[in-house]
N, CA, C and O atoms as a GROMACS GRO file, in nm:
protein
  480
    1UNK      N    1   0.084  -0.118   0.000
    1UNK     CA    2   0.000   0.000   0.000
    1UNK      C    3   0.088   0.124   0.000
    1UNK      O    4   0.194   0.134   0.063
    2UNK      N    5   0.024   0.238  -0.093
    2UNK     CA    6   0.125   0.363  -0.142
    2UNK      C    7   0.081   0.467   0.085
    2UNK      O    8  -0.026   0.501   0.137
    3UNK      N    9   0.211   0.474   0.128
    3UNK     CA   10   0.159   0.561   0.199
    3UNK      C   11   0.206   0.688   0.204
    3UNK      O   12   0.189   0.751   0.308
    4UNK      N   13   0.281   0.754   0.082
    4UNK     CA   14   0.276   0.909   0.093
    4UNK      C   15   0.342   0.924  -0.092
    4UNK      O   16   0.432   0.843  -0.115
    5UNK      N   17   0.313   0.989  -0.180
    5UNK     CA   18   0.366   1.036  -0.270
    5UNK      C   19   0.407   1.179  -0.261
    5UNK      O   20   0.348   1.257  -0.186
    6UNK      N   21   0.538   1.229  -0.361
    6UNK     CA   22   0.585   1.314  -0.360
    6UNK      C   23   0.614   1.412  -0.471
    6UNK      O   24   0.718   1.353  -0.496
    7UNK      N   25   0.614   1.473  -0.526
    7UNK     CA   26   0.657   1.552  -0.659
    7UNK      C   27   0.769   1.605  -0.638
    7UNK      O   28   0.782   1.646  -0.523
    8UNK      N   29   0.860   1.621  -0.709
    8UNK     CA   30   0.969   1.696  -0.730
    8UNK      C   31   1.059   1.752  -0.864
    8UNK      O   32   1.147   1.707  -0.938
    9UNK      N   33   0.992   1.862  -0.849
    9UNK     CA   34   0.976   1.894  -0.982
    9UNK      C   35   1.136   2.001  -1.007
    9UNK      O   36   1.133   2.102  -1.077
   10UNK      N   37   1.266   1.953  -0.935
   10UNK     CA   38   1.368   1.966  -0.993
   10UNK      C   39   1.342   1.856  -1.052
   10UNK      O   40   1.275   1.850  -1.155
   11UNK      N   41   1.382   1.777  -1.004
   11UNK     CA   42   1.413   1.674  -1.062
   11UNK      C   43   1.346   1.532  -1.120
   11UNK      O   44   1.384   1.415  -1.132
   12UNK      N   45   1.191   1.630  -1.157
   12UNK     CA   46   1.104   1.562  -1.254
   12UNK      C   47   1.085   1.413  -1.216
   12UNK      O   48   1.091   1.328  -1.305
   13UNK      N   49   1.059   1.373  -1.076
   13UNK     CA   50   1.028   1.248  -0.976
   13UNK      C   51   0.919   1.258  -0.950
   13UNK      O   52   0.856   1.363  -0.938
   14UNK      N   53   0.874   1.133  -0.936
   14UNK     CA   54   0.739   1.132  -0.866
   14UNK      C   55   0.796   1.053  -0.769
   14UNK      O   56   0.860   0.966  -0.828
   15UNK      N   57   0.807   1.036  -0.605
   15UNK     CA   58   0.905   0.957  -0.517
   15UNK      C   59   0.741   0.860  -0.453
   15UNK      O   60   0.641   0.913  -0.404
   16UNK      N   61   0.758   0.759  -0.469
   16UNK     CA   62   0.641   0.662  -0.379
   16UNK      C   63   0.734   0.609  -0.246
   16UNK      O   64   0.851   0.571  -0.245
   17UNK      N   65   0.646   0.620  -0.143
   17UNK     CA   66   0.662   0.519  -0.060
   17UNK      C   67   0.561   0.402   0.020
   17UNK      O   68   0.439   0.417   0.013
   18UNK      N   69   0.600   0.325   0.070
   18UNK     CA   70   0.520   0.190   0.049
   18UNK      C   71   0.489   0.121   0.247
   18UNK      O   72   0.568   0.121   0.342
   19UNK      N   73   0.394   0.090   0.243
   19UNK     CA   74   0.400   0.051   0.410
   19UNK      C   75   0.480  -0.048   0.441
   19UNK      O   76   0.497  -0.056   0.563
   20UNK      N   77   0.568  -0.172   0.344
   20UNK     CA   78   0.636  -0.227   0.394
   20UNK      C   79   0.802  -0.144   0.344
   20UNK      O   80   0.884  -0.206   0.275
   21UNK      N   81   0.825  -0.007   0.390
   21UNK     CA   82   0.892   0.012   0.374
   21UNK      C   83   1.004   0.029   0.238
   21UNK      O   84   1.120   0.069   0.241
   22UNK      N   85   0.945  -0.004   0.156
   22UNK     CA   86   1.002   0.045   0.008
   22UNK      C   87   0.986   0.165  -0.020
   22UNK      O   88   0.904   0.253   0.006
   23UNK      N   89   1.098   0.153  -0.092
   23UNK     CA   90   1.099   0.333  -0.181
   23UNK      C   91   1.073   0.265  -0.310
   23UNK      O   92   1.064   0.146  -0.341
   24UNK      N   93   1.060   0.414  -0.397
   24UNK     CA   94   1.112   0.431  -0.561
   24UNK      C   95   1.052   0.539  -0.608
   24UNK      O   96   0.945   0.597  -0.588
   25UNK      N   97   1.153   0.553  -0.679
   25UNK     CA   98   1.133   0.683  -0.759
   25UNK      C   99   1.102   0.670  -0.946
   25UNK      O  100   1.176   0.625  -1.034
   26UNK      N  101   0.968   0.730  -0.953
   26UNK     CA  102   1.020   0.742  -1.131
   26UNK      C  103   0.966   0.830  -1.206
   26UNK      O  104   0.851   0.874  -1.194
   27UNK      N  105   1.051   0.863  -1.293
   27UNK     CA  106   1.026   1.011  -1.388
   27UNK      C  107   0.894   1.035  -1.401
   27UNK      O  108   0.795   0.962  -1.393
   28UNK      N  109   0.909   1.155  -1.422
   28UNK     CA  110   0.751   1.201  -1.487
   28UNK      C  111   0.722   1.115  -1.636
   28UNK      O  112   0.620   1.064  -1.685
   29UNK      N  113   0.872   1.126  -1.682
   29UNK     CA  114   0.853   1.078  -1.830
   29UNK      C  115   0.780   0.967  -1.845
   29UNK      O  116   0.677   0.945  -1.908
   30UNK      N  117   0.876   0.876  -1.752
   30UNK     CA  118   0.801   0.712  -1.728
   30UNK      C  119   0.687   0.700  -1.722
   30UNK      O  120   0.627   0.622  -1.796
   31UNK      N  121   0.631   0.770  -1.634
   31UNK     CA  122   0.503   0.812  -1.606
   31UNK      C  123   0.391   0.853  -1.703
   31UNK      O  124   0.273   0.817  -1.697
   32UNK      N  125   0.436   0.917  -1.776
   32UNK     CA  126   0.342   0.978  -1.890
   32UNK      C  127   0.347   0.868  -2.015
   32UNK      O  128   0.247   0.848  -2.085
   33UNK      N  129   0.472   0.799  -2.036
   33UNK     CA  130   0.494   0.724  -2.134
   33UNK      C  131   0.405   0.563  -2.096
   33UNK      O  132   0.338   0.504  -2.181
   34UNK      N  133   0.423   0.514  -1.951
   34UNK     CA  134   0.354   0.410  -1.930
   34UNK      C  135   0.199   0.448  -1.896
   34UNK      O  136   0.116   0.366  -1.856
   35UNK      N  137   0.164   0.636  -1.928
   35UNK     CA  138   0.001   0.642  -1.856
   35UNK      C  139  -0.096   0.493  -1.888
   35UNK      O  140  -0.124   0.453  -2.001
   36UNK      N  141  -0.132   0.432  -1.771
   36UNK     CA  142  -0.278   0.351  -1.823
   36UNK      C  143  -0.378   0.385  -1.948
   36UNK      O  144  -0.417   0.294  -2.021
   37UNK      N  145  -0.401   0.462  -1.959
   37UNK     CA  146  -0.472   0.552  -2.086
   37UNK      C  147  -0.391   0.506  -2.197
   37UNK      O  148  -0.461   0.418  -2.249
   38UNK      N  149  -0.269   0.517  -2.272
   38UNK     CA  150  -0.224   0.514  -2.369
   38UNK      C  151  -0.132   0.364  -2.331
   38UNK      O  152  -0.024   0.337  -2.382
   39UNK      N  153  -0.185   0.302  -2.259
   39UNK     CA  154  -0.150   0.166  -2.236
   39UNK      C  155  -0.278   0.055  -2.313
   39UNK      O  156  -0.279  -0.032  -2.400
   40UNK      N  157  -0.362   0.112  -2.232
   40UNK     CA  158  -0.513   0.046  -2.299
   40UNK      C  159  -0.549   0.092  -2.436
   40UNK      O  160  -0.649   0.036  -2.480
   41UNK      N  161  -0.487   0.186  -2.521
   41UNK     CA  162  -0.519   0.232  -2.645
   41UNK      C  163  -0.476   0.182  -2.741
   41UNK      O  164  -0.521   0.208  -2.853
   42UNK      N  165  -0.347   0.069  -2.713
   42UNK     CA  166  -0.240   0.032  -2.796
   42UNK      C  167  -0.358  -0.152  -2.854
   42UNK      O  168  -0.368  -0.261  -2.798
   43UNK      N  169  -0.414  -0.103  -2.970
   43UNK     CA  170  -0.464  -0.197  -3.028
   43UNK      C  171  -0.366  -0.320  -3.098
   43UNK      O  172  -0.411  -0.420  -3.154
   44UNK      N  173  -0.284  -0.301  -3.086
   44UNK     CA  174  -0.199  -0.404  -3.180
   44UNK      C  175  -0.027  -0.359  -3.120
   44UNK      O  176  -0.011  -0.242  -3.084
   45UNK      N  177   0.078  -0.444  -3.114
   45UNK     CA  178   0.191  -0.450  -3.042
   45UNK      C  179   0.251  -0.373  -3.161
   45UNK      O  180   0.365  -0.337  -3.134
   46UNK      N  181   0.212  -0.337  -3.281
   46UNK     CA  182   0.331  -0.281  -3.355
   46UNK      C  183   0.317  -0.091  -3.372
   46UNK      O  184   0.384  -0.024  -3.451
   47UNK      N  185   0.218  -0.040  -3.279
   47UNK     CA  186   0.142   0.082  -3.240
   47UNK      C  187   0.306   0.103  -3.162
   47UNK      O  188   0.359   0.047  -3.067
   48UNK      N  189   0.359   0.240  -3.280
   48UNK     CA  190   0.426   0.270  -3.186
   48UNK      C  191   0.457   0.314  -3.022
   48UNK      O  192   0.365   0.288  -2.944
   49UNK      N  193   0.592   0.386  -2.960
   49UNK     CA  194   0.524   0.415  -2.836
   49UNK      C  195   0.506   0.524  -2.841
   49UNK      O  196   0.498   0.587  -2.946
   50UNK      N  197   0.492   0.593  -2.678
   50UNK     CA  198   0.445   0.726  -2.690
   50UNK      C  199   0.582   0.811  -2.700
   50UNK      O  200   0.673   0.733  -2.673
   51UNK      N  201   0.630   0.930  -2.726
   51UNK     CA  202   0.762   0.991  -2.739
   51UNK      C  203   0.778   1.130  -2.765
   51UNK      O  204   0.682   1.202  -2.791
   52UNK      N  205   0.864   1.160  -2.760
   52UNK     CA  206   0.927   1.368  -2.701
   52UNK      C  207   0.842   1.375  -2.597
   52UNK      O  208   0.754   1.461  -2.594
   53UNK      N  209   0.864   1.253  -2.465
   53UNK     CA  210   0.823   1.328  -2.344
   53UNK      C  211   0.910   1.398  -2.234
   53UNK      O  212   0.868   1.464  -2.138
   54UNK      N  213   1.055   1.366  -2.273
   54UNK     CA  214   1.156   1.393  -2.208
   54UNK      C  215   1.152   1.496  -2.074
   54UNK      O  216   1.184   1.470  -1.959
   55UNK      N  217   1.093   1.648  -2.142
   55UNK     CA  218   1.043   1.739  -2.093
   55UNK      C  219   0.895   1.763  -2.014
   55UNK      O  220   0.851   1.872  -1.978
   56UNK      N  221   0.830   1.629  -1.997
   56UNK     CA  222   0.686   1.637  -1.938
   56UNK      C  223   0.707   1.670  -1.818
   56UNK      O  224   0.817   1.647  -1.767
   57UNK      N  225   0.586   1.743  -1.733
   57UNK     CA  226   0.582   1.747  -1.605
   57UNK      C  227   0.453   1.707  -1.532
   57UNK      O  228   0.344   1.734  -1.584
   58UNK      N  229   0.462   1.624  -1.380
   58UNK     CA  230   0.362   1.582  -1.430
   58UNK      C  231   0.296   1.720  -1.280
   58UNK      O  232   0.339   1.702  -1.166
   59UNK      N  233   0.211   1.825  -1.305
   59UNK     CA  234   0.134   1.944  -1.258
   59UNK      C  235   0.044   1.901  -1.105
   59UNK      O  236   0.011   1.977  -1.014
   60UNK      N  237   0.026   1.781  -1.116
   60UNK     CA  238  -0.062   1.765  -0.990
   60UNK      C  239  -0.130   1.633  -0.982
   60UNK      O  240  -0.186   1.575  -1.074
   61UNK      N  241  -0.114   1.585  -0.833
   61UNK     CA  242  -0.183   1.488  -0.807
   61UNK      C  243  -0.303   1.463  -0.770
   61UNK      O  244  -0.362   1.559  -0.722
   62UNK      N  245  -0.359   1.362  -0.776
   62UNK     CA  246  -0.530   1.357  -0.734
   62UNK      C  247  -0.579   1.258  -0.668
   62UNK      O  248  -0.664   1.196  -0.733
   63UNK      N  249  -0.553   1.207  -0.532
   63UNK     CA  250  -0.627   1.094  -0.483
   63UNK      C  251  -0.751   1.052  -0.526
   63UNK      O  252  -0.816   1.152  -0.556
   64UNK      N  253  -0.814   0.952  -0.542
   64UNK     CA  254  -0.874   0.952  -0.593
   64UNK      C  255  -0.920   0.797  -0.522
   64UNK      O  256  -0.916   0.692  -0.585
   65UNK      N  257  -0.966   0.811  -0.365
   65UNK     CA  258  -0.931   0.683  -0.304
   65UNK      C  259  -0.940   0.524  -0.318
   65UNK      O  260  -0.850   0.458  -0.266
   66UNK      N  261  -1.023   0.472  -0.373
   66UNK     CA  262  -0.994   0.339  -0.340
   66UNK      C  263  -0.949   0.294  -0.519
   66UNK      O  264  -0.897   0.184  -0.542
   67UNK      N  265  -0.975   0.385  -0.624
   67UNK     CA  266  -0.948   0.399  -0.718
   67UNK      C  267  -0.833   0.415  -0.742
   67UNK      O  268  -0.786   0.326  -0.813
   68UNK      N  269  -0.743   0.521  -0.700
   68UNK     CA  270  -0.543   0.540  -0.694
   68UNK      C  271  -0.517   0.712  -0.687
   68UNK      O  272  -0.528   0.798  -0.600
   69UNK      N  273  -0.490   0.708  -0.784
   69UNK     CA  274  -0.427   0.851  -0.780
   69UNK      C  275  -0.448   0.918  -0.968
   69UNK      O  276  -0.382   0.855  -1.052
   70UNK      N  277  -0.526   1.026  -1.016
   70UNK     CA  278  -0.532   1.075  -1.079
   70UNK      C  279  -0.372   1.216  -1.143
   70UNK      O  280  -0.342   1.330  -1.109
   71UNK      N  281  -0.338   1.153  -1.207
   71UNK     CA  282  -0.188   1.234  -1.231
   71UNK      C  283  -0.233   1.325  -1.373
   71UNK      O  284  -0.284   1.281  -1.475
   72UNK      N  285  -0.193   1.479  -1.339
   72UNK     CA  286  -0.202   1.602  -1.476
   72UNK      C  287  -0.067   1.595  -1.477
   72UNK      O  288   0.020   1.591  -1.390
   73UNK      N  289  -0.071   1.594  -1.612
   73UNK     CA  290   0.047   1.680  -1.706
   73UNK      C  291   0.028   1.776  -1.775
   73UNK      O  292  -0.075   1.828  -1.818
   74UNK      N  293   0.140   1.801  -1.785
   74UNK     CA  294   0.162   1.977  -1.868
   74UNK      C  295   0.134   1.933  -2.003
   74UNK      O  296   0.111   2.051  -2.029
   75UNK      N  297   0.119   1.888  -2.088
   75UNK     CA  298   0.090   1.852  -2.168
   75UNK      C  299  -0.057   1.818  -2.216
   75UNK      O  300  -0.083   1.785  -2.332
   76UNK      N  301  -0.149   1.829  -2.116
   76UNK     CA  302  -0.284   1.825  -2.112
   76UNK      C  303  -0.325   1.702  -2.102
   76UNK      O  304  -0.441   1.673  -2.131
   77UNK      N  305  -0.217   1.591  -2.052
   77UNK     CA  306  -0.273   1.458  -2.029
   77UNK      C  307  -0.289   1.475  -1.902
   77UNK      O  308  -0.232   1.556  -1.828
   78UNK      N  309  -0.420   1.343  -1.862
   78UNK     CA  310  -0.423   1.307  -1.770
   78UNK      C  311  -0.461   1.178  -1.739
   78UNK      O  312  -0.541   1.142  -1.826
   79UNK      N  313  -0.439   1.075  -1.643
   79UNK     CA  314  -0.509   0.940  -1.624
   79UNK      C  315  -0.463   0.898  -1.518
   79UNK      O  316  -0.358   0.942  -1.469
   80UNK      N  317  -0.562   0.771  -1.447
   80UNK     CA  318  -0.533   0.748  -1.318
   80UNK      C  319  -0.489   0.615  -1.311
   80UNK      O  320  -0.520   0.521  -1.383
   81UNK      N  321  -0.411   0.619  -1.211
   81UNK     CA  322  -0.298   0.496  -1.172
   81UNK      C  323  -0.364   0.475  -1.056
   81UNK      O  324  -0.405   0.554  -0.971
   82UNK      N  325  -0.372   0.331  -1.066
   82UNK     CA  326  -0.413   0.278  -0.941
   82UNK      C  327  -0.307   0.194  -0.819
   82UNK      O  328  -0.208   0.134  -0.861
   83UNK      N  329  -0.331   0.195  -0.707
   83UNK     CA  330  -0.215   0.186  -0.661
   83UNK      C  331  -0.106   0.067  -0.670
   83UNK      O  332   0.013   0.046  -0.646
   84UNK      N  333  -0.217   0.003  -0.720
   84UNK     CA  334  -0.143  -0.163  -0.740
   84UNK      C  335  -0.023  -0.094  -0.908
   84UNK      O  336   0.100  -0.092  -0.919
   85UNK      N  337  -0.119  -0.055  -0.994
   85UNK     CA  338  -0.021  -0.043  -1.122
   85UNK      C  339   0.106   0.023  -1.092
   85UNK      O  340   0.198   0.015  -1.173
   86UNK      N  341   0.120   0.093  -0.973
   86UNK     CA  342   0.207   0.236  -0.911
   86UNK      C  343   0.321   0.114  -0.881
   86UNK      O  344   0.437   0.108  -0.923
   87UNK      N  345   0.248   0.020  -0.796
   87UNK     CA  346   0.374  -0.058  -0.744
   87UNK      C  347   0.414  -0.146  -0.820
   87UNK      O  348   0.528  -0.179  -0.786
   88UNK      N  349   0.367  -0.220  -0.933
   88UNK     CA  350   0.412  -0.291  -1.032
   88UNK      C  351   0.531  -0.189  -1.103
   88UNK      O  352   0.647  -0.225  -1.122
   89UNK      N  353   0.484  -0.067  -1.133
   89UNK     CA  354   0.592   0.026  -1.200
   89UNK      C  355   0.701   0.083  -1.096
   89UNK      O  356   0.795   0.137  -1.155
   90UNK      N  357   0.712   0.085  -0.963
   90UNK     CA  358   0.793   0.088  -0.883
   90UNK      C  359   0.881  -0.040  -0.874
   90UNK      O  360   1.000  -0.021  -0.846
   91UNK      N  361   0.839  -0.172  -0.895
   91UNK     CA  362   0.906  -0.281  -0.851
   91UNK      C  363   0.967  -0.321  -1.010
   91UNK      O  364   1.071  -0.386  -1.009
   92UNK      N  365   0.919  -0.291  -1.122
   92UNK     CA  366   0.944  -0.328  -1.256
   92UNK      C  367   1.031  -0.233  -1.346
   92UNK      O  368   1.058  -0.251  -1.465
   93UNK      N  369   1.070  -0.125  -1.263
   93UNK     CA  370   1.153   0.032  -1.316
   93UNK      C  371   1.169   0.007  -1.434
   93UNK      O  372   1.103   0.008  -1.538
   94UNK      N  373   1.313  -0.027  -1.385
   94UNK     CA  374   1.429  -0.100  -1.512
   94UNK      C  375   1.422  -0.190  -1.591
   94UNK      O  376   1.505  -0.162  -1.677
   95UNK      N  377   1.371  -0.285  -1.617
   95UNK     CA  378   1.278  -0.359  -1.694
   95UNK      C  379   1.208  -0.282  -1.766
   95UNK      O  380   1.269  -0.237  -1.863
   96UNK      N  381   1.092  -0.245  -1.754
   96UNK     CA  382   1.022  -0.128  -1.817
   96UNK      C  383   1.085  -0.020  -1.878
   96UNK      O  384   1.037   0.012  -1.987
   97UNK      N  385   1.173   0.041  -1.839
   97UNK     CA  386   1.244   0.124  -1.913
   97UNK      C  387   1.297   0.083  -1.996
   97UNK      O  388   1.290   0.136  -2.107
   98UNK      N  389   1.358  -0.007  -1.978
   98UNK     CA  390   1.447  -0.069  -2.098
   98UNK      C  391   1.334  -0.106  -2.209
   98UNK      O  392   1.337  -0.069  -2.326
   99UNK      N  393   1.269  -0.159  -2.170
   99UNK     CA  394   1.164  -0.186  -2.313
   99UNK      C  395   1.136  -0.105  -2.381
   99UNK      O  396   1.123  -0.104  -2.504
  100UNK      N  397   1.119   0.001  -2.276
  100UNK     CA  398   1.047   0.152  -2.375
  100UNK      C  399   1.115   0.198  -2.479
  100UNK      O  400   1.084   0.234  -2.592
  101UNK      N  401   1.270   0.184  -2.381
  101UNK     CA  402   1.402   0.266  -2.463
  101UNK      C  403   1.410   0.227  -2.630
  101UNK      O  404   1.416   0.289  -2.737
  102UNK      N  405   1.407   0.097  -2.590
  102UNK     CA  406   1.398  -0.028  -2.706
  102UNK      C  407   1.343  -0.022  -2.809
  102UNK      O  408   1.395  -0.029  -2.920
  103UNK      N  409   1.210  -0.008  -2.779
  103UNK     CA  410   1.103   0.013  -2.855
  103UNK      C  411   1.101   0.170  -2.932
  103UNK      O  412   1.067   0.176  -3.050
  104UNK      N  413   1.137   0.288  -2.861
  104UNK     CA  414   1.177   0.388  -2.944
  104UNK      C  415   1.263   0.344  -3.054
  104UNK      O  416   1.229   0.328  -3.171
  105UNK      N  417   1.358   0.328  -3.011
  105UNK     CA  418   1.476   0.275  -3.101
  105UNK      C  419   1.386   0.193  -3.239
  105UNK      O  420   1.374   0.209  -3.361
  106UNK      N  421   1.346   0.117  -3.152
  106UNK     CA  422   1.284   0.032  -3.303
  106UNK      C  423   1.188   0.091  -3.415
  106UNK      O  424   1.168   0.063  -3.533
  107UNK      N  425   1.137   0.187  -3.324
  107UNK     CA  426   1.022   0.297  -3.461
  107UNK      C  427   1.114   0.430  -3.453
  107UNK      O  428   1.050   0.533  -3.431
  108UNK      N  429   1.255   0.443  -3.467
  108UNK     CA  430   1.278   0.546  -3.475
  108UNK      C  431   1.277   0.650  -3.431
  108UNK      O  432   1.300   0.750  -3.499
  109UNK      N  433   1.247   0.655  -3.295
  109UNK     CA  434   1.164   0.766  -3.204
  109UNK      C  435   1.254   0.853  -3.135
  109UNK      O  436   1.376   0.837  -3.151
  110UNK      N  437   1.212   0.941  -3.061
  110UNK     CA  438   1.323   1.013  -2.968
  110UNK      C  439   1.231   1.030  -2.865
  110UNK      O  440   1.109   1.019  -2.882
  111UNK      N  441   1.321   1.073  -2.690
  111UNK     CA  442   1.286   1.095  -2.599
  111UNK      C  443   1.241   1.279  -2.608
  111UNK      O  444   1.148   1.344  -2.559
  112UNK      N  445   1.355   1.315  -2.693
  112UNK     CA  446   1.364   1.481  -2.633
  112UNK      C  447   1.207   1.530  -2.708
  112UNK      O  448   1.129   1.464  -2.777
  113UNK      N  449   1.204   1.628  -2.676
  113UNK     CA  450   1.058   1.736  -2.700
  113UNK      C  451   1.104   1.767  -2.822
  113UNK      O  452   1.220   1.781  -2.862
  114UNK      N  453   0.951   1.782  -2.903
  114UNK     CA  454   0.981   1.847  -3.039
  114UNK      C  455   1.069   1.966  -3.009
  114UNK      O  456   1.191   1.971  -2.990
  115UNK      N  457   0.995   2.040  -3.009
  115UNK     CA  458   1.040   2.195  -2.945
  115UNK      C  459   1.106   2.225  -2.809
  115UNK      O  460   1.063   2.140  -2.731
  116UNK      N  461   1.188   2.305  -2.748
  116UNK     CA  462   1.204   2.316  -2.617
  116UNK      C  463   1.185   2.470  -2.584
  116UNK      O  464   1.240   2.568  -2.633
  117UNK      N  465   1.083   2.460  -2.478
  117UNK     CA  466   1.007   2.586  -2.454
  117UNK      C  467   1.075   2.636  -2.328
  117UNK      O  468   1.076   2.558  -2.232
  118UNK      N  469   1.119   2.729  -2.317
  118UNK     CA  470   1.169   2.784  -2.191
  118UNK      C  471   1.104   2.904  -2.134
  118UNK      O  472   1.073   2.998  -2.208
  119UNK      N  473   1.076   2.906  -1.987
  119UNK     CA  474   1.004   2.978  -1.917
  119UNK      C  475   1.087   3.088  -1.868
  119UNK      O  476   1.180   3.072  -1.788
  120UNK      N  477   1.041   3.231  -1.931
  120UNK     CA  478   1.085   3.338  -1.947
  120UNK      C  479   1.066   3.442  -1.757
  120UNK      O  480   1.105   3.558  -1.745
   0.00000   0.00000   0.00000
């Protein structure tokens, strides 16, 4: 069970912690790239992935109780993680990342943002 989440938006974390004492930390990117939403959309395995999220942030959290946690991005996404999927993606990081990485690679993709917008 998730018992406190954190934002940290130096360093673009979302930090979970867990009642039996686990940590983990993972990007916003991760985050936006594994959203449930564009997880369940992927009709067929050769649907590329999602990509230029490098720069996402994710704006605010949303309990959303027995349901999980509702996560905004700057980007105008939003979708909710439930707490079980939170800890599968806490316990599965690196694994998961690596696939993603992978899978860019394989359709050609990039992490970085089309554009990079800087706040004046």
């Amino acid at each position: 069970m998730i018992t406190s989440i954190q934002l940290n938006h130096r360093t673009k974390m979302l930090y979970l912690h867990f009642d039996d004492g686990f940590e983990q930390q993972l990007s916003y990117e991760f985050l936006r790239c594994y959203s449930p939403s564009e997880q369940s959309n992927k009709a067929n395995a050769n649907k590329p992935p999602v990509s230029n999220k490098k720069q996402v942030v994710v704006r605010a959290v949303e309990p959303l109780g027995k349901h999980g946690f509702r996560l905004h991005f700057d980007d105008q996404h939003e979708a909710v993680y439930s707490a079980q999927l939170l800890s599968e993606y806490a316990h599965n990081r690196e694994r998961l990342w690596q696939h993603y990485v992978h899978q860019l690679h394989a359709h050609g993709l990039s992490r970085e943002a089309l554009i990079e917008i800087k706040q004046v």
